[in-house]
mmCIF file of the N, C-alpha and C atoms, coordinates in Angstrom:
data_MODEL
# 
_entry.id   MODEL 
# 
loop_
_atom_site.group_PDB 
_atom_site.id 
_atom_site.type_symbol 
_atom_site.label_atom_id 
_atom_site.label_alt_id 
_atom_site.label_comp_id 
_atom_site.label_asym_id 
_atom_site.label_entity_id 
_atom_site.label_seq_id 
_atom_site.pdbx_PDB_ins_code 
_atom_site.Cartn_x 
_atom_site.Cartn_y 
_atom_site.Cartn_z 
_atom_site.occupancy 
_atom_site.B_iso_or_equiv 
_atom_site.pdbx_formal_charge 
_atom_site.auth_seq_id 
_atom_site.auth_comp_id 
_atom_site.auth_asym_id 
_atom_site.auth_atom_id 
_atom_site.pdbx_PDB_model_num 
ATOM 1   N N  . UNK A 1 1  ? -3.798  12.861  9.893   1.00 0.00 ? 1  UNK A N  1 
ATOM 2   C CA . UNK A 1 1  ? -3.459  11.679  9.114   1.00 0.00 ? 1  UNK A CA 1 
ATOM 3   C C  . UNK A 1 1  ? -2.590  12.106  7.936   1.00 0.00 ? 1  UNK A C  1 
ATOM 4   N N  . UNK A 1 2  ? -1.598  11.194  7.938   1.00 0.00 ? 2  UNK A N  1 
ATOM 5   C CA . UNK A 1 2  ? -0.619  11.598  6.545   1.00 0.00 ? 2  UNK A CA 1 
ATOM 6   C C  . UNK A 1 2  ? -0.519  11.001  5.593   1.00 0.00 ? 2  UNK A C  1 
ATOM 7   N N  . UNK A 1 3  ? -0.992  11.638  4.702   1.00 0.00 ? 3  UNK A N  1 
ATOM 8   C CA . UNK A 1 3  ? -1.168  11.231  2.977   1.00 0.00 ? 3  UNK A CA 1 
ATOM 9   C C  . UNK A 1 3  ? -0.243  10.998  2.301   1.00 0.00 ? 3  UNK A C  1 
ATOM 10  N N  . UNK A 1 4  ? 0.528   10.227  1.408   1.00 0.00 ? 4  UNK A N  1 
ATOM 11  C CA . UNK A 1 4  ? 1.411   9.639   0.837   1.00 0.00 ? 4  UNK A CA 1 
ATOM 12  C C  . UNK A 1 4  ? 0.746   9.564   -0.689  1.00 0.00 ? 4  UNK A C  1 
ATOM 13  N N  . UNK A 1 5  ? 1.688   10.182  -1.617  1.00 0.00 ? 5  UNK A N  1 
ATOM 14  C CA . UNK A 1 5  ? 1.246   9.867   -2.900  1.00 0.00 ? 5  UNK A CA 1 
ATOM 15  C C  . UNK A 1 5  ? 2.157   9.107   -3.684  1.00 0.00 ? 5  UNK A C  1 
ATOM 16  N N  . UNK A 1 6  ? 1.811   7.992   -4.271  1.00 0.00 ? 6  UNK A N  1 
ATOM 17  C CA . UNK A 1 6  ? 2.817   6.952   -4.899  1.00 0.00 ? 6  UNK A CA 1 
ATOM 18  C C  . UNK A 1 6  ? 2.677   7.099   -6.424  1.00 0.00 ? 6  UNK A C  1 
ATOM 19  N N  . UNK A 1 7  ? 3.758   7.588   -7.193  1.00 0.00 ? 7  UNK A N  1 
ATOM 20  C CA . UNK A 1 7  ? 3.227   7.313   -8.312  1.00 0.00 ? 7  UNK A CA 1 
ATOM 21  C C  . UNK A 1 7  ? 3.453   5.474   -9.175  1.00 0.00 ? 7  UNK A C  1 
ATOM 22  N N  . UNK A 1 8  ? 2.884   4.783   -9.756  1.00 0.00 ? 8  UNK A N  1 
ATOM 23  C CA . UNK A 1 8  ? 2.942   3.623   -10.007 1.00 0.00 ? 8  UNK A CA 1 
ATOM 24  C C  . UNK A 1 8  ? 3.229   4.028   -11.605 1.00 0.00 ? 8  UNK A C  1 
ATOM 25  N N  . UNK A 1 9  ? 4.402   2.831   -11.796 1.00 0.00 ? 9  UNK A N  1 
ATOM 26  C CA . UNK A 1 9  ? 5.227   2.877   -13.083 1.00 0.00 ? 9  UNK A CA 1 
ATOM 27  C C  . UNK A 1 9  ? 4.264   1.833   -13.956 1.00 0.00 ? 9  UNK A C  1 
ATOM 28  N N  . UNK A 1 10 ? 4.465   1.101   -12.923 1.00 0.00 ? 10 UNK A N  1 
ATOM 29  C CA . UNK A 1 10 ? 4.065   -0.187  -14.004 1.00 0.00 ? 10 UNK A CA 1 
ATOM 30  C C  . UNK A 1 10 ? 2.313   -0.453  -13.560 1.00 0.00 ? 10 UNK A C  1 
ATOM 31  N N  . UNK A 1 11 ? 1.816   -1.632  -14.484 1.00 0.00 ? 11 UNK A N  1 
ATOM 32  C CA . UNK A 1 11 ? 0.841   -2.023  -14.185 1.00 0.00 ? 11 UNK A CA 1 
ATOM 33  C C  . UNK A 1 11 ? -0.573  -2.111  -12.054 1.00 0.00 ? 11 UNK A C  1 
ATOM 34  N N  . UNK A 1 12 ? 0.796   -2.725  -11.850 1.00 0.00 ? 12 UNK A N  1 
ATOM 35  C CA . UNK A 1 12 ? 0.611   -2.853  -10.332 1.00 0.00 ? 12 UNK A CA 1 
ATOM 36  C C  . UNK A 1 12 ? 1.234   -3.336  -9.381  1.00 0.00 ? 12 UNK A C  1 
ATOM 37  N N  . UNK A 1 13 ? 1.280   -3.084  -8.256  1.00 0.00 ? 13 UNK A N  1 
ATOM 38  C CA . UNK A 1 13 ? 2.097   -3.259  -7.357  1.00 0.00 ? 13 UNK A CA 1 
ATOM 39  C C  . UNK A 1 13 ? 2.120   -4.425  -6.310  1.00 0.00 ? 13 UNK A C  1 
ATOM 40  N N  . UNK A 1 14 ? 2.739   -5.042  -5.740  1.00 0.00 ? 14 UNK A N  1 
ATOM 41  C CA . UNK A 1 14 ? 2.380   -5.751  -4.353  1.00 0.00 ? 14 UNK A CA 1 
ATOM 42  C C  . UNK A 1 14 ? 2.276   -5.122  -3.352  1.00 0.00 ? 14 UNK A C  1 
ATOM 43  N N  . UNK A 1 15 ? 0.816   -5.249  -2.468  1.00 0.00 ? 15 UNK A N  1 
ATOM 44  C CA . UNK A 1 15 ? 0.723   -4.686  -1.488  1.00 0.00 ? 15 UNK A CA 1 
ATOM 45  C C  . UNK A 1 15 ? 1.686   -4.317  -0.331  1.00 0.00 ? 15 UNK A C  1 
ATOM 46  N N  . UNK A 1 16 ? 2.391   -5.727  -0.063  1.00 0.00 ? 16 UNK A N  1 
ATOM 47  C CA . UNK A 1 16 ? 3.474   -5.743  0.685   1.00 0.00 ? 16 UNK A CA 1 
ATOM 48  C C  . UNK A 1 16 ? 4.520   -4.910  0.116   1.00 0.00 ? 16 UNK A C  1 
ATOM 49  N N  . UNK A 1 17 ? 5.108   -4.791  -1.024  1.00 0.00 ? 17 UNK A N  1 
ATOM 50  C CA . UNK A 1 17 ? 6.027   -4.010  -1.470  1.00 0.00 ? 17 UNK A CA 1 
ATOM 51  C C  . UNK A 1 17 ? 5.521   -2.383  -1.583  1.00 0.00 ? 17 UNK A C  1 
ATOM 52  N N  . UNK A 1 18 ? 4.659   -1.936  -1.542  1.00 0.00 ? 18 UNK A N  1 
ATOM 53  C CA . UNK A 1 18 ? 3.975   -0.663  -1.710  1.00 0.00 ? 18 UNK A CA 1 
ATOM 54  C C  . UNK A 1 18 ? 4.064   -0.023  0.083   1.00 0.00 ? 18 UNK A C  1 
ATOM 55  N N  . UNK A 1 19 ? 3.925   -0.587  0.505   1.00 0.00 ? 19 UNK A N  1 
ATOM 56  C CA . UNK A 1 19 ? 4.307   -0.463  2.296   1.00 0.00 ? 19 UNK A CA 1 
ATOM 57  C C  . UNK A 1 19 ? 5.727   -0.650  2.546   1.00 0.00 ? 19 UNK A C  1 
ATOM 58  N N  . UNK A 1 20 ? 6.384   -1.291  2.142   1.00 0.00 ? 20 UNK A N  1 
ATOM 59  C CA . UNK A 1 20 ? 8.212   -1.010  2.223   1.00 0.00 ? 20 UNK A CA 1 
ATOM 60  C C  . UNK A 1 20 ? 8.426   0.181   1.093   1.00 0.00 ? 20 UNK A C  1 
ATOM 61  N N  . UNK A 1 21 ? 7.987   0.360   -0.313  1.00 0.00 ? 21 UNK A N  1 
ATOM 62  C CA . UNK A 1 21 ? 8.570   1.675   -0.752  1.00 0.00 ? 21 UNK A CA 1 
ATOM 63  C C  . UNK A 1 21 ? 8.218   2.871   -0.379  1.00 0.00 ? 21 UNK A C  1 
ATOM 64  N N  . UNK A 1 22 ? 7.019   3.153   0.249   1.00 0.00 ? 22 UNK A N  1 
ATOM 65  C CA . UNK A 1 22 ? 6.576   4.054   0.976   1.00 0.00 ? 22 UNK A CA 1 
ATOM 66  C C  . UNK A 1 22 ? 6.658   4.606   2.005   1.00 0.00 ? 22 UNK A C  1 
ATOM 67  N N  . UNK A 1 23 ? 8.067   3.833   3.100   1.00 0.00 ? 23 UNK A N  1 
ATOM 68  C CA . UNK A 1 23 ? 8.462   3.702   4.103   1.00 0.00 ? 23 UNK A CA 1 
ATOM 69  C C  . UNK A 1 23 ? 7.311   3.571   5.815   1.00 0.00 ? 23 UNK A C  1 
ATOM 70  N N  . UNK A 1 24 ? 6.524   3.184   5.181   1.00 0.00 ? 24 UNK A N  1 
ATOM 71  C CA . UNK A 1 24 ? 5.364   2.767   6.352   1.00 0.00 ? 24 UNK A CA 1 
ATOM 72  C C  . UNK A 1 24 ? 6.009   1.506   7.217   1.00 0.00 ? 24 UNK A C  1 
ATOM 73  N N  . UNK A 1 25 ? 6.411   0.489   6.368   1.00 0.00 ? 25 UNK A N  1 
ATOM 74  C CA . UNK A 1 25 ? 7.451   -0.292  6.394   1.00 0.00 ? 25 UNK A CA 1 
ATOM 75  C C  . UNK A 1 25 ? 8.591   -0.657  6.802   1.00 0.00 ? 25 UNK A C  1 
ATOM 76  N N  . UNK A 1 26 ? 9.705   -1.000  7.640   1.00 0.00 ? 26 UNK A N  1 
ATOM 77  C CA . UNK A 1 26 ? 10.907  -1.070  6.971   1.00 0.00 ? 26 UNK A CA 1 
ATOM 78  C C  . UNK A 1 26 ? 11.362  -2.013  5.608   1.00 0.00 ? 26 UNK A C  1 
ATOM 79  N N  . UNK A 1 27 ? 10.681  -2.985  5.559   1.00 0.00 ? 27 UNK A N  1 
ATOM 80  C CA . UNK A 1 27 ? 10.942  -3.701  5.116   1.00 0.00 ? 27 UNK A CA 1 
ATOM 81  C C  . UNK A 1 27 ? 10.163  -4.652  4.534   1.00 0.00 ? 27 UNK A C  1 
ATOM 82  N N  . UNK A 1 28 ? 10.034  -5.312  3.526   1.00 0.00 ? 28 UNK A N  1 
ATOM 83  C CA . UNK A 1 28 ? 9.253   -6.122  3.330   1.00 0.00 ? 28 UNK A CA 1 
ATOM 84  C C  . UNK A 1 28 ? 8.365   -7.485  4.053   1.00 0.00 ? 28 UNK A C  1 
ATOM 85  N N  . UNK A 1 29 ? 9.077   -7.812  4.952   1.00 0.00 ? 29 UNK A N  1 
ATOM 86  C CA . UNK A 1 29 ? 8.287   -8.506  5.862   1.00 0.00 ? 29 UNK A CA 1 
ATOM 87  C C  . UNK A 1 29 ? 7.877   -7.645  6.874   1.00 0.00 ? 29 UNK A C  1 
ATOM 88  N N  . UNK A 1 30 ? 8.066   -6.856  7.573   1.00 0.00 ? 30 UNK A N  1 
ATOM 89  C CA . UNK A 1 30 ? 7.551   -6.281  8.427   1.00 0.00 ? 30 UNK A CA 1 
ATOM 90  C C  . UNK A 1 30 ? 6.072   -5.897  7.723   1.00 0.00 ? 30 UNK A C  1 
ATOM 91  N N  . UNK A 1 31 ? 6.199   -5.379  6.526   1.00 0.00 ? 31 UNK A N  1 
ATOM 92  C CA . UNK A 1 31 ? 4.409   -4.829  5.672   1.00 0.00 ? 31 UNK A CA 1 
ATOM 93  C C  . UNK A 1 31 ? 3.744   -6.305  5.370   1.00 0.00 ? 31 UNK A C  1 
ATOM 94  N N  . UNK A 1 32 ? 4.219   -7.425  5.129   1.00 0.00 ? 32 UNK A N  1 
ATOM 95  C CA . UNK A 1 32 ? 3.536   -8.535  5.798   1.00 0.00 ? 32 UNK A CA 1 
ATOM 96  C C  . UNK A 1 32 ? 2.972   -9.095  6.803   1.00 0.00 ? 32 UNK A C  1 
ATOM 97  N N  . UNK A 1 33 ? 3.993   -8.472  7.918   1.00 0.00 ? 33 UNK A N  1 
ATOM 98  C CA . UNK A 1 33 ? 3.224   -8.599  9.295   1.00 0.00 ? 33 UNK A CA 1 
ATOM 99  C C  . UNK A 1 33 ? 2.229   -7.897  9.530   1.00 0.00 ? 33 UNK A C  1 
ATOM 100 N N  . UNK A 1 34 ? 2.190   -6.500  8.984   1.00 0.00 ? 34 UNK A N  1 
ATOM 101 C CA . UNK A 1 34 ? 0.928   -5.277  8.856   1.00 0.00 ? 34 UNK A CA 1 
ATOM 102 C C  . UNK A 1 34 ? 0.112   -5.715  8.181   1.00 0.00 ? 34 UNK A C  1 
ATOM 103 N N  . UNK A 1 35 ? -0.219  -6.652  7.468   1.00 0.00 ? 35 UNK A N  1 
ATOM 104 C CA . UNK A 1 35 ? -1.295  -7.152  6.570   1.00 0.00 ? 35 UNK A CA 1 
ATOM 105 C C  . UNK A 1 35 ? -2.036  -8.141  7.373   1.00 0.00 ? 35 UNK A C  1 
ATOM 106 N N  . UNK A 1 36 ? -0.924  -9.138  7.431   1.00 0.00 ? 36 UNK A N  1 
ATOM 107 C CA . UNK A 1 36 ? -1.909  -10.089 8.938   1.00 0.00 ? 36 UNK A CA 1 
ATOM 108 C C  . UNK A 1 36 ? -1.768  -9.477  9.690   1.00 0.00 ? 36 UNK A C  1 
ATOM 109 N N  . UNK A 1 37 ? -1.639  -8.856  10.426  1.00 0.00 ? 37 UNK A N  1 
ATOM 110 C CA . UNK A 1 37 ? -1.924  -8.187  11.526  1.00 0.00 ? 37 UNK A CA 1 
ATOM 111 C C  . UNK A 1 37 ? -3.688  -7.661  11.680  1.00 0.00 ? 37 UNK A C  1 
ATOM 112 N N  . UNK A 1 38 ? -4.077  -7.132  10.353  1.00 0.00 ? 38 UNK A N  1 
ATOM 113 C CA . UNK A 1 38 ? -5.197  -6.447  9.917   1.00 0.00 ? 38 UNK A CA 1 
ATOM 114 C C  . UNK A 1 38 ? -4.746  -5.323  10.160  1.00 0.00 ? 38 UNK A C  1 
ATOM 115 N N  . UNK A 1 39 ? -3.801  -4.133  9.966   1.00 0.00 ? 39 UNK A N  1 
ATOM 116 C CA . UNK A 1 39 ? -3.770  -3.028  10.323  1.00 0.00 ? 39 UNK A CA 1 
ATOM 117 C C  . UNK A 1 39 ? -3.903  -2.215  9.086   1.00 0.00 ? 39 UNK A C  1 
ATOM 118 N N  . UNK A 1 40 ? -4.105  -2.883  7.616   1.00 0.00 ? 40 UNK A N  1 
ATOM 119 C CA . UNK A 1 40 ? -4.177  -2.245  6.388   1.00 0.00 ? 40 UNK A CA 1 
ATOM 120 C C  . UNK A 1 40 ? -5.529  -2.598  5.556   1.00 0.00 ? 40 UNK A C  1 
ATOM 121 N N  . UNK A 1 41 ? -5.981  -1.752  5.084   1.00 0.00 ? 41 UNK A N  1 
ATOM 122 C CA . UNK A 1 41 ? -6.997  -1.629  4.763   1.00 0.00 ? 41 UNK A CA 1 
ATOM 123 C C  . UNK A 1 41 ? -6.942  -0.650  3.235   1.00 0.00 ? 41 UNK A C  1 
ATOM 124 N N  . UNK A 1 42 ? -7.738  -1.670  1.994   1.00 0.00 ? 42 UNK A N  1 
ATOM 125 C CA . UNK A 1 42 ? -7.467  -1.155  0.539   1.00 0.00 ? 42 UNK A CA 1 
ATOM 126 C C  . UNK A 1 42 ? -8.791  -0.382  0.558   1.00 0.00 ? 42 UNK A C  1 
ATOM 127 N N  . UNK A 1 43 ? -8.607  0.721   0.148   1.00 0.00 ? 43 UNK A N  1 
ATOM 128 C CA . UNK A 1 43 ? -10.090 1.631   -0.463  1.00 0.00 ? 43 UNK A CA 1 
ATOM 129 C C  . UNK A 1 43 ? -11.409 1.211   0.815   1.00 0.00 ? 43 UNK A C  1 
ATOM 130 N N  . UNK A 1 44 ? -10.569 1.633   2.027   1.00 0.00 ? 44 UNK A N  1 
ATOM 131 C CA . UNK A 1 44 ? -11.603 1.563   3.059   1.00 0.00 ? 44 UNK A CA 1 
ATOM 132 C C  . UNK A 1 44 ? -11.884 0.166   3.409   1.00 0.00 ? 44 UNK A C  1 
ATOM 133 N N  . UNK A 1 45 ? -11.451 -1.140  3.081   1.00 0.00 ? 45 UNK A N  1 
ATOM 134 C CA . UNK A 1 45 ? -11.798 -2.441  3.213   1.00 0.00 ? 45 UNK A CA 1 
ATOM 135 C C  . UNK A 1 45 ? -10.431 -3.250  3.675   1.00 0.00 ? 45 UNK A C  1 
ATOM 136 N N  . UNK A 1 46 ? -10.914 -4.112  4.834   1.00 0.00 ? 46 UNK A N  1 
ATOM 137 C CA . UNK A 1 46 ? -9.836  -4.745  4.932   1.00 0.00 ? 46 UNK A CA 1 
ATOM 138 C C  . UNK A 1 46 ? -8.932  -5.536  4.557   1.00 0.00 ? 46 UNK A C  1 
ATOM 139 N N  . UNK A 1 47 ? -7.837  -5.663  4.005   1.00 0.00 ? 47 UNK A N  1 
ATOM 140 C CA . UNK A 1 47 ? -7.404  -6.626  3.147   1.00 0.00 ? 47 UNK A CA 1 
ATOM 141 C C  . UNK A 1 47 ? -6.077  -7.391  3.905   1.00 0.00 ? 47 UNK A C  1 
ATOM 142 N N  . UNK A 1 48 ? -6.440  -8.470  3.518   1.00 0.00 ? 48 UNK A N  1 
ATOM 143 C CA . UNK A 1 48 ? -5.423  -9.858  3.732   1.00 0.00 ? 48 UNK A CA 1 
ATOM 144 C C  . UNK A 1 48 ? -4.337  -10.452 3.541   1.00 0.00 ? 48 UNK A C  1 
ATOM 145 N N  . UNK A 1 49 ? -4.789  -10.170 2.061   1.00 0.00 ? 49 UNK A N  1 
ATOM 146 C CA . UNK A 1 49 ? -3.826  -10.568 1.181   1.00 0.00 ? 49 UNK A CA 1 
ATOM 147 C C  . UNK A 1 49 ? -2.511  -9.913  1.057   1.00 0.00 ? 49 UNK A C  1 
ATOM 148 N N  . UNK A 1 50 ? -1.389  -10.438 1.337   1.00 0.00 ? 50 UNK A N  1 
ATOM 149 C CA . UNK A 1 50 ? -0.062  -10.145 1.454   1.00 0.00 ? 50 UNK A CA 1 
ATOM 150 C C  . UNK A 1 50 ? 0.391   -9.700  -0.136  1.00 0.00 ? 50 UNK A C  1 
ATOM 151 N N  . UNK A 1 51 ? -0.104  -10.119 -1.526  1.00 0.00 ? 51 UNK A N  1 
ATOM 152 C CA . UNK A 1 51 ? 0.506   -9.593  -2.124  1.00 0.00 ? 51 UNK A CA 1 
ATOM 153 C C  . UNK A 1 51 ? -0.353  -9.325  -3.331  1.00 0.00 ? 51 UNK A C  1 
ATOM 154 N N  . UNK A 1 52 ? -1.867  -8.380  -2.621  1.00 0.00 ? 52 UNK A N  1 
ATOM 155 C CA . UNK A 1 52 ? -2.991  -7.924  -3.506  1.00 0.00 ? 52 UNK A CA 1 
ATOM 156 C C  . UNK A 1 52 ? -2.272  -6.973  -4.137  1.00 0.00 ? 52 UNK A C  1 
ATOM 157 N N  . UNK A 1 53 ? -2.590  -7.001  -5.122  1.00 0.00 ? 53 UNK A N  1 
ATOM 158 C CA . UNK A 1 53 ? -2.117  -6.181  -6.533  1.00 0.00 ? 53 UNK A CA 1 
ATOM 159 C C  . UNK A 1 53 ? -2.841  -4.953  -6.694  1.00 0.00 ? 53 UNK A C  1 
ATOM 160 N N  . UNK A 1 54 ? -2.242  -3.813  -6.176  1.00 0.00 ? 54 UNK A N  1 
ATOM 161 C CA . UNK A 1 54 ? -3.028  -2.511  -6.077  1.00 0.00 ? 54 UNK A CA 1 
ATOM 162 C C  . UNK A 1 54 ? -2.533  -1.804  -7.330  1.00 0.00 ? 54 UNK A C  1 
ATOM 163 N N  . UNK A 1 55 ? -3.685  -0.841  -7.381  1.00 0.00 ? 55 UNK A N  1 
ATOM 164 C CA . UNK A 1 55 ? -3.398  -0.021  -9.003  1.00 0.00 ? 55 UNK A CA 1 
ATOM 165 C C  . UNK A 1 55 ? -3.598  1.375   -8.952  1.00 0.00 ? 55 UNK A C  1 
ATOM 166 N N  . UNK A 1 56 ? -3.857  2.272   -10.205 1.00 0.00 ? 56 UNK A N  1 
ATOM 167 C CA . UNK A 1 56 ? -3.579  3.472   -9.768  1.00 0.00 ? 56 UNK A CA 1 
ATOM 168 C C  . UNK A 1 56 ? -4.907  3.625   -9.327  1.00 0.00 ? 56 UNK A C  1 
ATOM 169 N N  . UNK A 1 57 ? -5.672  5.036   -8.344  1.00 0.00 ? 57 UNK A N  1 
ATOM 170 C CA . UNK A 1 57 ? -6.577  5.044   -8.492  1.00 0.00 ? 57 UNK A CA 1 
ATOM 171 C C  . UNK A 1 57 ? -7.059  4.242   -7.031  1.00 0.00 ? 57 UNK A C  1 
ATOM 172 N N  . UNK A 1 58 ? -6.388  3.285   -6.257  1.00 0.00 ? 58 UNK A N  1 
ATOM 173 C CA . UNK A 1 58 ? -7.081  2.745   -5.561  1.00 0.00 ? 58 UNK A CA 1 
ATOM 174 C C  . UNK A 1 58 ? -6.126  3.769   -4.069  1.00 0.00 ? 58 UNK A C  1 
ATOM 175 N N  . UNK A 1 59 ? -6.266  3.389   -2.669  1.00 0.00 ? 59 UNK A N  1 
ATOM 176 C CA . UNK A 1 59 ? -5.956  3.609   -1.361  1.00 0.00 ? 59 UNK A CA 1 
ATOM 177 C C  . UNK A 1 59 ? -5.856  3.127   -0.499  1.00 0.00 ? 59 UNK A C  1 
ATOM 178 N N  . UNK A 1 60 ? -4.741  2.812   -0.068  1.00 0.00 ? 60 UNK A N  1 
ATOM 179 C CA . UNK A 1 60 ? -4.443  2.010   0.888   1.00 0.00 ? 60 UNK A CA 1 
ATOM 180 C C  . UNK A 1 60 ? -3.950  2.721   2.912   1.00 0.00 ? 60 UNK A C  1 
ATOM 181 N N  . UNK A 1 61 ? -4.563  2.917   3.290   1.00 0.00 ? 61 UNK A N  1 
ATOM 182 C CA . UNK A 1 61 ? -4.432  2.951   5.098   1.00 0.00 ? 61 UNK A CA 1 
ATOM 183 C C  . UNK A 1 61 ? -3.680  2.064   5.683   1.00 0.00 ? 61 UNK A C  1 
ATOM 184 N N  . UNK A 1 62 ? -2.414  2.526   6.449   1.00 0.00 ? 62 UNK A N  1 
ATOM 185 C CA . UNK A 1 62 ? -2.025  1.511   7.585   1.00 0.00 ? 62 UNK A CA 1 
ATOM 186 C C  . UNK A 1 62 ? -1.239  2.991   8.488   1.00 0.00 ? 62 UNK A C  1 
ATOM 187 N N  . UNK A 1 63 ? -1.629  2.195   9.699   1.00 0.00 ? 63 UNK A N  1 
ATOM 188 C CA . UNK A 1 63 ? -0.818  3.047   10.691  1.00 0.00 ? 63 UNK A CA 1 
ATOM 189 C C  . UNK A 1 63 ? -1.194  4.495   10.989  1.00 0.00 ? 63 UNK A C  1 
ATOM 190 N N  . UNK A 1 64 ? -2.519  4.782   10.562  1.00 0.00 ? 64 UNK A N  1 
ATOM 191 C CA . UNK A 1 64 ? -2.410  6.148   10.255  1.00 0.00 ? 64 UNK A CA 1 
ATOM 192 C C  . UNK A 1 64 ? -2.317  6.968   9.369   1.00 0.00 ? 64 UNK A C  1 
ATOM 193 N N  . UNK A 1 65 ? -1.196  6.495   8.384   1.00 0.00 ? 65 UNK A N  1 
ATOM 194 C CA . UNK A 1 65 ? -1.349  7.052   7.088   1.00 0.00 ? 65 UNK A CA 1 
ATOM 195 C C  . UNK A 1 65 ? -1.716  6.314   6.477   1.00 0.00 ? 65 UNK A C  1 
ATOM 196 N N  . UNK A 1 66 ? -2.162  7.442   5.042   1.00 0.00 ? 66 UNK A N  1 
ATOM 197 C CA . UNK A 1 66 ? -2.753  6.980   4.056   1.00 0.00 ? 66 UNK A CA 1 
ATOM 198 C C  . UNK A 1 66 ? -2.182  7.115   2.669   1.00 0.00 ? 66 UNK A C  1 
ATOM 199 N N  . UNK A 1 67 ? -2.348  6.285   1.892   1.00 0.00 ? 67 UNK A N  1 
ATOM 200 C CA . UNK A 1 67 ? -0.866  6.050   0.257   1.00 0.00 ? 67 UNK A CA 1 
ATOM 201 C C  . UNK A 1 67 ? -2.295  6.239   -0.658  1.00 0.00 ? 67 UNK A C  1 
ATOM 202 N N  . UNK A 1 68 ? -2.402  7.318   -1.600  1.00 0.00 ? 68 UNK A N  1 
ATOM 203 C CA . UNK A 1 68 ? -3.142  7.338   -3.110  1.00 0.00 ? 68 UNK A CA 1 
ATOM 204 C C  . UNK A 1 68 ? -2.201  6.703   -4.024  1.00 0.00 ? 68 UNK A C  1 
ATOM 205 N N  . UNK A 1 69 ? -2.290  6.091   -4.752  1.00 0.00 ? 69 UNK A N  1 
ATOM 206 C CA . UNK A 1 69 ? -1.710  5.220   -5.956  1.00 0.00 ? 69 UNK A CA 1 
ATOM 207 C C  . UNK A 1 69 ? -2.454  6.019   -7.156  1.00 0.00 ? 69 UNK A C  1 
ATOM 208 N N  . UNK A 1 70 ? -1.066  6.955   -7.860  1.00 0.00 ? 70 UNK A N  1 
ATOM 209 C CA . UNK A 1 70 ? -1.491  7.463   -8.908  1.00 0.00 ? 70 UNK A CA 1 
ATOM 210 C C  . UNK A 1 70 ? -0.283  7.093   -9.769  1.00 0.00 ? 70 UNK A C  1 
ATOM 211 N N  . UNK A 1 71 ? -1.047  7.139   -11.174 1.00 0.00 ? 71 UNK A N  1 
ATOM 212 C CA . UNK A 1 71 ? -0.353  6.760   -12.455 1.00 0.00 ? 71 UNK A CA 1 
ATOM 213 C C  . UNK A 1 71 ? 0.653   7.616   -12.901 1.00 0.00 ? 71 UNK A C  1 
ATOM 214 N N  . UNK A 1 72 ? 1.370   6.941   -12.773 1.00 0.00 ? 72 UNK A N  1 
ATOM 215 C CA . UNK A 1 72 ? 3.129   7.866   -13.162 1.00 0.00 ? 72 UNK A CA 1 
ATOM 216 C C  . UNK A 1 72 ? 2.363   8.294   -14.963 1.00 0.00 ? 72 UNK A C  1 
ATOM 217 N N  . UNK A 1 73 ? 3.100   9.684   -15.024 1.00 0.00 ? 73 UNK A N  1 
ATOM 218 C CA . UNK A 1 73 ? 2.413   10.372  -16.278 1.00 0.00 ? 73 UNK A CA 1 
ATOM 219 C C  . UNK A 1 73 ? 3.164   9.314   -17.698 1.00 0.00 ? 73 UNK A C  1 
ATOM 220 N N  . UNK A 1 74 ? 3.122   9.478   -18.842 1.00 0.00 ? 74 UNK A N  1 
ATOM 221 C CA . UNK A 1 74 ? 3.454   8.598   -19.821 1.00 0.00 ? 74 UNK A CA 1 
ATOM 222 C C  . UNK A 1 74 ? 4.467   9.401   -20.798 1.00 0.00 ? 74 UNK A C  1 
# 
């Protein structure tokens, strides 16, 4: 399984957009379709929501790989 580390600038991200910058994605609707689809899953749980607001600290699964969301340094 391949681990992806994101660092996050700002506050938080859209799920859907965190799957297109991470290239899991191509594109932003396509990581929408991966959400309904159910193929993504936040901190081990399945999630729905097309544009849950992930933060640092949390983990997101699709496809196999896996994205840590860590806090860009200050």
């Amino acid at each position: 399984m391949d681990t992806i580390e994101f660092m996050l600038r700002d506050d938080h991200v859209a799920l859907c957009v965190l799957l297109k910058l991470t290239g899991i994605a191509s594109s932003g609707g396509q990581g929408k379709l991966m959400i309904a689809n159910g193929d993504v899953t936040v901190d081990g749980q399945p999630e729905s929501r097309k544009t849950a607001k992930i933060r640092a600290g949390q983990t997101v699964q699709c496809l196999g790989q896996t994205v840590r969301v860590v806090a860009a340094a200050a």
